[in-house]
C-alpha positions in Angstrom: 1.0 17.9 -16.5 -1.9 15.4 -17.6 -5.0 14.8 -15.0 -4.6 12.4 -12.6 -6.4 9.0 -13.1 -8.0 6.2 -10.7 -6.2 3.5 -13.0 -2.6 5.1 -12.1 -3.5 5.8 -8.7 -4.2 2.0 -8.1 -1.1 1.2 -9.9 0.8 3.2 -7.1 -0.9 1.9 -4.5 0.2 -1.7 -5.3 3.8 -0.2 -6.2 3.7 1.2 -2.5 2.7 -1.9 -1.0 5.0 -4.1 -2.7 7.5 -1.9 -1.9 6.4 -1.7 1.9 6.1 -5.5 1.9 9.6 -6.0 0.9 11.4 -3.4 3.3 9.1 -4.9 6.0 10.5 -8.8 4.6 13.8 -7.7 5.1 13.7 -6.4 8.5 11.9 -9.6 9.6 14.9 -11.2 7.8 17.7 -9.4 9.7 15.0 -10.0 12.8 15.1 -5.9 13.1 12.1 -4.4 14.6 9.4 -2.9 12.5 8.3 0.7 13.1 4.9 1.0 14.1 4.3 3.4 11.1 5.0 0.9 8.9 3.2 -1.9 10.6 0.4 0.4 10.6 0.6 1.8 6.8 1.0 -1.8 5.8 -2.1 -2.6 7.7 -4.3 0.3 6.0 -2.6 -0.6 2.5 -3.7 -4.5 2.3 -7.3 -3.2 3.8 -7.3 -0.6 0.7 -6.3 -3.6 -1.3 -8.6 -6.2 -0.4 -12.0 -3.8 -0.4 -13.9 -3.3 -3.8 -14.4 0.5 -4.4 -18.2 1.5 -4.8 -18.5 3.4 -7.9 -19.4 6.8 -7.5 -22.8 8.4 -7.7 -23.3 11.1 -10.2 
């Protein structure tokens, strides 16, 4: 199994928040409530998208 790195890690967290985004669409769509969990891991997933990371310090 190869290392983990930052570039695929980013890649799934915009893969996870598309995919969040859409399942939350369509329960606004069928006007179904949506779970606090996801209201609240769609909330922390745009913040982790909208902040630039500080590089790290060696």
């Amino acid at each position: 199994m190869s290392p983990v790195v930052r570039k695929d890690l980013l890649q799934a967290q915009r893969s996870l928040l598309q995919v969040m985004e859409a399942y939350a669409t369509e329960l606004a769509v069928r006007r179904l409530p949506i779970p606090y969990r996801l209201r609240d891991g769609l909330r922390l997933q745009r913040e982790f998208g909208r902040r630039p990371t500080r590089p790290r310090r060696p």
